[in-house]
C-alpha positions as CSV (number, residue, x, y, z in Angstrom):
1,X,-5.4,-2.5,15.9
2,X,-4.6,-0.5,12.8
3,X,-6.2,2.1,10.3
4,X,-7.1,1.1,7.1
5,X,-5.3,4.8,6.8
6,X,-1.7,4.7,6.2
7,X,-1.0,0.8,6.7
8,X,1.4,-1.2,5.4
9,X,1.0,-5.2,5.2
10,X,4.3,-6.9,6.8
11,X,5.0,-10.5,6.3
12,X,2.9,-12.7,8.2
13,X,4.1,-14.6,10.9
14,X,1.5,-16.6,13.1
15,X,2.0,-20.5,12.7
16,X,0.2,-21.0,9.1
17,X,-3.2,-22.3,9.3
18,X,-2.8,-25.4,7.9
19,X,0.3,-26.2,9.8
20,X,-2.2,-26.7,13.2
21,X,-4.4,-28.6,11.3
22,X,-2.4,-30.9,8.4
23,X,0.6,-31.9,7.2
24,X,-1.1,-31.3,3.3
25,X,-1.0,-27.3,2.3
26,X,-4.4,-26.5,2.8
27,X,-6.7,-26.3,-0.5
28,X,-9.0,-23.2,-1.2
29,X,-12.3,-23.0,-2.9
30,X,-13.6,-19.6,-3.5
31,X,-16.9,-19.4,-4.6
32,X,-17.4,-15.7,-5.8
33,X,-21.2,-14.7,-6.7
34,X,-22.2,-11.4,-9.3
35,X,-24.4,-9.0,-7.0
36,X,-25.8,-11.4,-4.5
37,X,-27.0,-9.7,-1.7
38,X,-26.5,-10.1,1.7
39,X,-30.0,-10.5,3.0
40,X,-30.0,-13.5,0.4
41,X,-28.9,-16.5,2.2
42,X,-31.2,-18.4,4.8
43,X,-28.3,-17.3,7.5
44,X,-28.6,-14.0,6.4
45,X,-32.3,-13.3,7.3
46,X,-33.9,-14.4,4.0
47,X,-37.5,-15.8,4.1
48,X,-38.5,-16.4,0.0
49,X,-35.0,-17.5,-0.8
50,X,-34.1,-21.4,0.2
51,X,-30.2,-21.8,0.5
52,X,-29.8,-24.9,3.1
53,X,-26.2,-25.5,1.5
54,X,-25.3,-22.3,2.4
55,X,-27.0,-22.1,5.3
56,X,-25.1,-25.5,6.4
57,X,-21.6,-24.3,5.4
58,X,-22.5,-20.9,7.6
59,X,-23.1,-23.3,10.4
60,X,-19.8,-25.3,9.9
61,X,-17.4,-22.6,10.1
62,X,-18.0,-19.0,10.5
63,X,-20.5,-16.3,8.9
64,X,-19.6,-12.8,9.1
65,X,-22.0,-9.2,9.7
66,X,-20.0,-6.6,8.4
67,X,-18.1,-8.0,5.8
68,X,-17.7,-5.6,2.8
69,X,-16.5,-5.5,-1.0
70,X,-13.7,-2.9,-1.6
71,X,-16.1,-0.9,-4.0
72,X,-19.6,-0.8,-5.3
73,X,-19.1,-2.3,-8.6
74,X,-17.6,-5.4,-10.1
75,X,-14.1,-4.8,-12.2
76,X,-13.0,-2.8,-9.1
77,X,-14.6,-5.0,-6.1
78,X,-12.5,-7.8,-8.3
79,X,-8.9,-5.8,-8.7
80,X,-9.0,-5.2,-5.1
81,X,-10.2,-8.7,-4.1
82,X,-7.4,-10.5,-5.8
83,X,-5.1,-7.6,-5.5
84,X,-5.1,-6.8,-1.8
85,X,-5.0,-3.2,-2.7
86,X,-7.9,-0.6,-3.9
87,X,-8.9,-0.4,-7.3
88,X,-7.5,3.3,-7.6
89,X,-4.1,2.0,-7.0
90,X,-4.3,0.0,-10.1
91,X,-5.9,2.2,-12.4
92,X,-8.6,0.5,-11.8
93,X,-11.1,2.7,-10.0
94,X,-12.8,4.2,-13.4
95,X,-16.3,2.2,-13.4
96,X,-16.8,-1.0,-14.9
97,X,-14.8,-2.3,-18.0
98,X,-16.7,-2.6,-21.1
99,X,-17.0,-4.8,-24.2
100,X,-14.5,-2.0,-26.3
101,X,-12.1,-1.3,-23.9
102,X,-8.6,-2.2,-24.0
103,X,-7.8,-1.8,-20.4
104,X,-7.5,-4.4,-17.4
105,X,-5.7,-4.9,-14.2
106,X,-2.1,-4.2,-14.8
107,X,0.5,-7.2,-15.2
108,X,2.8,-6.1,-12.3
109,X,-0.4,-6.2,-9.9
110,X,0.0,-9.7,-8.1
111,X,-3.1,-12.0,-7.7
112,X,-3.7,-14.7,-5.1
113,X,-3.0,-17.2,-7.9
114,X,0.3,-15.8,-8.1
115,X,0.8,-15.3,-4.6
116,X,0.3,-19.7,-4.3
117,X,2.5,-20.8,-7.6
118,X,4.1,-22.8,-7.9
119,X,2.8,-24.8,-4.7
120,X,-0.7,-24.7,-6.3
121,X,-2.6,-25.3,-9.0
122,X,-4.9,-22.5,-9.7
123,X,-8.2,-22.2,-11.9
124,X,-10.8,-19.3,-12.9
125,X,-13.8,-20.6,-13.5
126,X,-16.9,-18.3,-14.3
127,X,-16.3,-14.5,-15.1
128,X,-13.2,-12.7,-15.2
129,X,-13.9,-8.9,-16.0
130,X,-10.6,-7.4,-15.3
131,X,-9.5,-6.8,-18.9
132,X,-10.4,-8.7,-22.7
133,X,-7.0,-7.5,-24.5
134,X,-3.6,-8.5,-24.2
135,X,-1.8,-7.9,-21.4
136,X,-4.6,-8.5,-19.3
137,X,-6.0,-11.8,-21.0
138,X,-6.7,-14.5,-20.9
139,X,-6.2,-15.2,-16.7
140,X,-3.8,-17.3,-16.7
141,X,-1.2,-14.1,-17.0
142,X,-2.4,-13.2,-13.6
143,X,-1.4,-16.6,-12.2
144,X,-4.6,-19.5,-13.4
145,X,-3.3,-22.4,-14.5
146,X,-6.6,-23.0,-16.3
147,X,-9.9,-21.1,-17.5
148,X,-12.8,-21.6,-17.9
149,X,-15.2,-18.8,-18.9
150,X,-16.7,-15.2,-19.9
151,X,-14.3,-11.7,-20.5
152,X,-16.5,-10.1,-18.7
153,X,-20.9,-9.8,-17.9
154,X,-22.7,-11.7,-19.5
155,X,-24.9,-8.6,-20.7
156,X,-22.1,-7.5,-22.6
157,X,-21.5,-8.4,-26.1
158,X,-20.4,-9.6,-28.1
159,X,-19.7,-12.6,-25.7
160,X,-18.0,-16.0,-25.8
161,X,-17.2,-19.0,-23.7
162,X,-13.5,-19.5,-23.1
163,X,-11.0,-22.0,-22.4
164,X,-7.3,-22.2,-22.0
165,X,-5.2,-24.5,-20.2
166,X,-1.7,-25.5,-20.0
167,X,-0.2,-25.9,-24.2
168,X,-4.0,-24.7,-24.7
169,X,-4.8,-21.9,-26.8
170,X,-8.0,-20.0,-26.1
171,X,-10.9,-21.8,-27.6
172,X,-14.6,-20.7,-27.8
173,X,-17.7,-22.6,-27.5
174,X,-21.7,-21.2,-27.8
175,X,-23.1,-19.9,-24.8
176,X,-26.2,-21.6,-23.3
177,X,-27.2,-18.5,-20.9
178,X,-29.6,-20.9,-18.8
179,X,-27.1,-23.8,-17.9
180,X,-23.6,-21.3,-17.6
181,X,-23.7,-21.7,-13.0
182,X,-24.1,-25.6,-14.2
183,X,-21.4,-25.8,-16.6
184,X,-19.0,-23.5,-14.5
185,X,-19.9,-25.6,-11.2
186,X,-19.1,-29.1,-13.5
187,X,-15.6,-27.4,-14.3
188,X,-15.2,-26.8,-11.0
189,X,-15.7,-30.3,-9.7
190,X,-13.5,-31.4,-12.4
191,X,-10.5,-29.4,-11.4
192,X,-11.2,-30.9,-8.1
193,X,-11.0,-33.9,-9.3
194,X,-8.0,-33.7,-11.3
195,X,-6.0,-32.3,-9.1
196,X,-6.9,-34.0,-5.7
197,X,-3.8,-35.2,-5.4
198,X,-1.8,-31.8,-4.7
199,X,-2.8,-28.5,-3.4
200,X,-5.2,-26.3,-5.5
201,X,-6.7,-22.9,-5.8
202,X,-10.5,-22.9,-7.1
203,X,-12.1,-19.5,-7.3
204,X,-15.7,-20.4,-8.9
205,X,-16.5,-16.9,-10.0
206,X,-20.2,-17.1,-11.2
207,X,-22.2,-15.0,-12.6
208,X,-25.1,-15.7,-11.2
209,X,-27.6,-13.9,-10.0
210,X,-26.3,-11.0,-11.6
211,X,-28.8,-10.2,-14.7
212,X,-30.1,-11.0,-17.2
213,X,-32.0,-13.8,-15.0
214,X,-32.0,-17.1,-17.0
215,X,-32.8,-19.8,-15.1
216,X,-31.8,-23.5,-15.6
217,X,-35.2,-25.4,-16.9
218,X,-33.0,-28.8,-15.6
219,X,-32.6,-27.3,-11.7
220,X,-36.0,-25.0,-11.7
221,X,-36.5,-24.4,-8.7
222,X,-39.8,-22.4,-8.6
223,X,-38.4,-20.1,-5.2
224,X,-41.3,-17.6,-4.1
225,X,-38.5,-14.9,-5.0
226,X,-38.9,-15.4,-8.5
227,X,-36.6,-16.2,-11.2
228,X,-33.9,-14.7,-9.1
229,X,-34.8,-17.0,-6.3
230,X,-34.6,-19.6,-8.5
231,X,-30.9,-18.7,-9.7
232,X,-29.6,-18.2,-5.8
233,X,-31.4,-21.1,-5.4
234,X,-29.4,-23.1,-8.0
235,X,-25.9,-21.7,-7.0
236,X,-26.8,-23.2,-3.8
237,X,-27.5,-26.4,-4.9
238,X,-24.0,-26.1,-7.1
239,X,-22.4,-25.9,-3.7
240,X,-23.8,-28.3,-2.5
241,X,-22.6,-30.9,-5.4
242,X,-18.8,-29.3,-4.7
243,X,-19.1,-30.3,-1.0
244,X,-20.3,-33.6,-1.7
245,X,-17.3,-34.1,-4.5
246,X,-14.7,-32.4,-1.5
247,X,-16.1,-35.1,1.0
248,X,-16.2,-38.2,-1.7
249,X,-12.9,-37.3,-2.1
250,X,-11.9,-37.3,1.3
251,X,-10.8,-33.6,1.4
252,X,-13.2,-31.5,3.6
253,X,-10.5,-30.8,6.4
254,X,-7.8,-30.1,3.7
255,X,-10.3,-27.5,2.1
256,X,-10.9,-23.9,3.2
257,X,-14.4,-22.7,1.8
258,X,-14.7,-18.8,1.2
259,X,-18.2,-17.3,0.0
260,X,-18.7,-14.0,-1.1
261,X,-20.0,-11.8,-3.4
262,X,-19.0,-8.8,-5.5
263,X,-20.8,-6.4,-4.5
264,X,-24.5,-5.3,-3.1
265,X,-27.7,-6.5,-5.3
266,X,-28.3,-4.7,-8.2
267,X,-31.9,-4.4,-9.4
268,X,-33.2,-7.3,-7.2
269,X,-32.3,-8.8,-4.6
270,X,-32.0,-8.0,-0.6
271,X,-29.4,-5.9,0.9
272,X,-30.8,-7.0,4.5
273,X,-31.1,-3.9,6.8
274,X,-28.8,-2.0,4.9
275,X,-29.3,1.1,2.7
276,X,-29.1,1.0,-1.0
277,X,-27.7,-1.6,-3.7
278,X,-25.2,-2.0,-6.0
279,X,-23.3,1.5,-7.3
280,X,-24.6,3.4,-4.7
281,X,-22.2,5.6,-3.3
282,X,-21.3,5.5,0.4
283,X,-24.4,3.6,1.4
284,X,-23.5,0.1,3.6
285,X,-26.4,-1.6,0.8
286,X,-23.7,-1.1,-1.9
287,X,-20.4,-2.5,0.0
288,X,-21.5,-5.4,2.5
289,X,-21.7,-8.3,1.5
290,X,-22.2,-12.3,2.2
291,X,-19.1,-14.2,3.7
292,X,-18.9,-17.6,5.3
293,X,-15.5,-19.4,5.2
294,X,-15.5,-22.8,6.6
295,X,-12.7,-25.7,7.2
296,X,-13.3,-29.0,9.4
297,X,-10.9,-28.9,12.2
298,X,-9.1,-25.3,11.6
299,X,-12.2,-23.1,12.0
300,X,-14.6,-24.1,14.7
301,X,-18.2,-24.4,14.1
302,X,-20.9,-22.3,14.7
303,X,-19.4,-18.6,14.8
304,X,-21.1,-15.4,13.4
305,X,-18.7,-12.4,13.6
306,X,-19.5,-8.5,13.1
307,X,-15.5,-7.9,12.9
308,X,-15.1,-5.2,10.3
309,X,-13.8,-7.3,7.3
310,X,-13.3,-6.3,3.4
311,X,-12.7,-8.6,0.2
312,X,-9.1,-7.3,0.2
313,X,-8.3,-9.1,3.2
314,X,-8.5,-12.5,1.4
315,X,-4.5,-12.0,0.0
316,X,-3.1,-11.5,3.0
317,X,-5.3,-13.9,4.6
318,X,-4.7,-16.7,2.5
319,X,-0.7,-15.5,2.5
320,X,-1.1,-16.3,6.5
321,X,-3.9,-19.4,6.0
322,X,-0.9,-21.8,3.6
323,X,2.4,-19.8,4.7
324,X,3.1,-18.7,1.0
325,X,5.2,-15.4,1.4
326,X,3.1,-11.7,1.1
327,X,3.7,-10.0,-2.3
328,X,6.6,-7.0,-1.8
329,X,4.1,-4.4,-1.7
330,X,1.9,-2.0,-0.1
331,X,-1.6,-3.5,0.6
332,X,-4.5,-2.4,1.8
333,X,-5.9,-5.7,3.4
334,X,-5.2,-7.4,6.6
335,X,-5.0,-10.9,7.5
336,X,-8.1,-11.7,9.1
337,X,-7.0,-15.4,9.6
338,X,-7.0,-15.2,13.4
339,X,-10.8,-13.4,13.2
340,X,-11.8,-16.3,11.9
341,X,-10.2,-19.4,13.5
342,X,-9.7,-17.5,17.5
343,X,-12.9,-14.2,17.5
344,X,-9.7,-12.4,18.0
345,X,-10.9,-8.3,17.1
346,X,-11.1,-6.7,13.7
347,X,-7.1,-5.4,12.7
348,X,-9.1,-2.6,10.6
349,X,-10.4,0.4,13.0
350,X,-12.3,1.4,10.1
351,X,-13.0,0.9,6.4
352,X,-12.9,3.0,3.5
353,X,-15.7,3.1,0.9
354,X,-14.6,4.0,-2.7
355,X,-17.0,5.2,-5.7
356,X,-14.3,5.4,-8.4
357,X,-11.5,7.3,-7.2
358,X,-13.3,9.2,-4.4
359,X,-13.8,7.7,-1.0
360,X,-17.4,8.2,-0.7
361,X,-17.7,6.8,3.2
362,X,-16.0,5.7,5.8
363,X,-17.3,3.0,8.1
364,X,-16.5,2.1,11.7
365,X,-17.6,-1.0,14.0
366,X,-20.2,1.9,15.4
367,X,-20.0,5.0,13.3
368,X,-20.5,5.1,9.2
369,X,-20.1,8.7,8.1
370,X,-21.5,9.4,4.4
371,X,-20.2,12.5,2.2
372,X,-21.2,11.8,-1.6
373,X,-24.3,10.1,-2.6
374,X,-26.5,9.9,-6.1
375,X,-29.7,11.6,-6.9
376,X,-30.6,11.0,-10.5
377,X,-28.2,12.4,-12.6
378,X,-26.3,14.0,-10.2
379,X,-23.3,12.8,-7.5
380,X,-23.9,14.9,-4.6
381,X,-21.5,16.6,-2.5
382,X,-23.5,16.5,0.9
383,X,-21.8,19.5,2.1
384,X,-22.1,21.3,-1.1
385,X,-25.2,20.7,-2.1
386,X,-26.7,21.6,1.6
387,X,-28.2,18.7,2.6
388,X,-26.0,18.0,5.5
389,X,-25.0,21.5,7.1
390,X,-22.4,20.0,8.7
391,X,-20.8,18.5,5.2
392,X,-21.4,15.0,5.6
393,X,-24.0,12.8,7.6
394,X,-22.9,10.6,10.0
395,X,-25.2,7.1,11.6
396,X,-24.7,5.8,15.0
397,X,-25.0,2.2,13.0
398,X,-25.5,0.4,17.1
399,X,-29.1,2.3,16.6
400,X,-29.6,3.0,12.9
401,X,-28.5,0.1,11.0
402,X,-30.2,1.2,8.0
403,X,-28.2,4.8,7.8
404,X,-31.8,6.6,8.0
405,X,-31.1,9.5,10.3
406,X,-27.8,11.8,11.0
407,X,-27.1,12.4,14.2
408,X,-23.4,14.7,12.9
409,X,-24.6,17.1,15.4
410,X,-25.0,15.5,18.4
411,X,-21.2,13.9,18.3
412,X,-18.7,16.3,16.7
413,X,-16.1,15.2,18.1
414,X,-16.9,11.5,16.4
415,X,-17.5,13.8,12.9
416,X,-14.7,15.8,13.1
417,X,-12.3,13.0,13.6
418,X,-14.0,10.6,10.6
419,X,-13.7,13.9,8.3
420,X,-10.1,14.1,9.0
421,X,-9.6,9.9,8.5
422,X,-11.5,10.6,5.3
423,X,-9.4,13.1,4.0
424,X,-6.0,11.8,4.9
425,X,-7.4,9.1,2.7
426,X,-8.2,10.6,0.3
427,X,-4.9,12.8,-0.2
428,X,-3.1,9.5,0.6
429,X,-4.7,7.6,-2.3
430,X,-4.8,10.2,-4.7
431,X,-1.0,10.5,-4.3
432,X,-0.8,7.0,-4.7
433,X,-3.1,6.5,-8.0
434,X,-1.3,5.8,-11.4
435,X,-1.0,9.4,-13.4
436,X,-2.4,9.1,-17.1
């Protein structure tokens, strides 16, 4: 196994997935959700939220424990998803981009969609938030054939519904908050559909259930958890009508499932047993996230893993998964394909935790050790500020899932050598970050 410090991705050379499974190049559907928390699927532990499609594809294929996003909030959790690097080596890591900016992921960073052309047809469908202005828009100048869409949150304005296609300019349509996860999941089925015959690449990047909540009045669900119970509840019913289409169409064992989310839960929602939510710095609540990835036939049924995984594993992974060649670059991620078809062990020994620019945590199978966190106003310094004496807390996570108590003074030789991982990080990533 290998550090998340240091590494450098080589070019993959296990037999491809789909090679031990189908003569056809596998498709991929990746269903990405906006701040859906971990603790709420079924699988996950959730008792007000009903998710039986989820729940089902969980049982199908394989459900990870400690699966995290690359940072805390969405432009970056995104850059580094698609990327296979952090957000800070993009530019990236400097919060969330907003309706006036004129920034966005950089044209030399290659996507996945990229990464898969021209074997593949490729669509984004749902929210894009990694830049509104030329270079960085529309999508399809990171690789998507087609999409289908919002810039970026849709609490942002001024807002718009886009599409663009092949000879298509951008066109705009009125927004009808309450039916966007319908419209997006109908797109998505439709690109199915017209593309069945050839290999595709589907991420269904919805923004549901980040806020504001609108639920659909045609799919109400009336969930116990509310009107965010309601909107879960409806993005699982959407993949359950994407299933249904895969199968009618004869192309569930051709089809690798992924399902994820951003980041942590914002302002509702569960993040299980872990501590804080969405922007939280260093806290597990903020980072971990859902993922299930499923396919008939190449991933067996009926696995739940706690192999340290992150969101910018999915490049290499999928690189591996259809034997399309690895982008000529440093990444960060790993290919986790053989974690999830063969339990083989994590390839990350740990996991770095970036707020912004600053790696904020660092997170182990066993061991999470947390030096920066919020209170109010403030980012705190734990050292600094005294409230660890010892400059940092660190959680045996095998006893204290939930990161309540420190226990930095009864292991210092586990501290001292996650300090010294943390700041080799650090001074490896601040090096590596674009100068203004």
């Amino acid at each position: 196994m290998t550090s998340s410090i240091g590494l450098s991705v080589a070019a993959a050379t296990a037999t491809p997935g789909w090679a031990k499974a189908t003569t056809r190049r596998p498709n991929i559907v990746l269903l990405l959700c906006d701040d859906l928390g971990y603790g709420d699927l079924g699988a996950n532990g959730a008792k007000l939220i009903r998710t039986p499609h989820l729940d089902a594809l969980a049982r199908s294929g394989v459900r990870f424990t400690n699966f995290f996003a690359s940072a805390n909030i969405c432009s970056q959790s995104r850059a580094g998803l698609f990327t296979g690097r952090f957000a800070v080596r993009s530019g990236m890591a400097n919060g969330v981009i907003q309706a006036n900016d004129k920034t966005g992921l950089p044209p030399e960073e290659v996507t996945i969609a990229e990464m898969l052309k021209p074997d593949y047809a490729t669509a984004l469908i749902g929210k894009w938030h990694l830049g509104h202005v030329a270079p960085y828009w529309p999508p399809r100048v990171q690789g998507f054939d087609y999409f289908y869409g919002l810039p970026y949150s849709h609490n942002m304005v001024p807002l718009s519904l886009y599409s663009s296609g092949e000879g298509v300019d951008l066109i705009t349509e009125d927004l009808d908050f309450h039916r966007l996860t319908a419209k997006f999941i109908d797109r998505g089925i439709q690109f199915i559909d017209d593309n069945r015959a050839r290999p595709f690449f589907l991420t269904l990047a919805l923004t549901a259930p980040h806020t504001p909540l609108d639920p659909n009045p045609d799919d109400h669900h009336h969930s116990p958890a509310g009107d965010y119970g309601d909107i879960v509840e409806e993005v699982d019913s959407g993949l359950g009508r994407v299933m249904a289409k895969l199968k009618a169409l004869g192309l569930e064992r051709d089809t690798l499932v992924l399902v994820t989310s951003d980041n942590g839960p914002w302002f509702e929602g569960s993040s299980g047993d872990s501590r804080d939510r969405k922007g939280g710095a260093g806290w597990d609540g903020g980072y971990r996230v859902p993922f299930i990835a499923a396919q008939p036939g190449r991933i067996p049924a009926g696995q739940v893993s706690d192999a340290l995984a992150m969101n910018i594993d999915f490049l290499p992974t999928l690189a591996a998964w259809t034997g399309a060649a690895l982008p000529d670059r440093e990444l960060d991620g790993r290919d986790i394909s053989r974690v999830i078809t063969d339990r083989l062990p994590s390839p990350h020994d740990d996991l770095l935790l970036f707020d912004d620019t600053q790696v904020t945590g660092i997170r182990t199978k066993r061991w999470k050790l947390v030096k920066y966190s919020y209170y109010r106003s403030y980012k705190l310094d734990l050292g600094k500020y005294m409230i660890s004496r010892q400059g940092a807390l660190l959680f045996d996570l095998d006893q204290d899932p939930g990161e309540l108590y420190s226990v930095a003074s009864r292991h210092p030789k586990v501290f001292a050598a996650l300090m010294k991982r943390m700041a080799d990080a650090q001074a490896k990533y601040d090096a590596l970050a674009p100068k203004a």
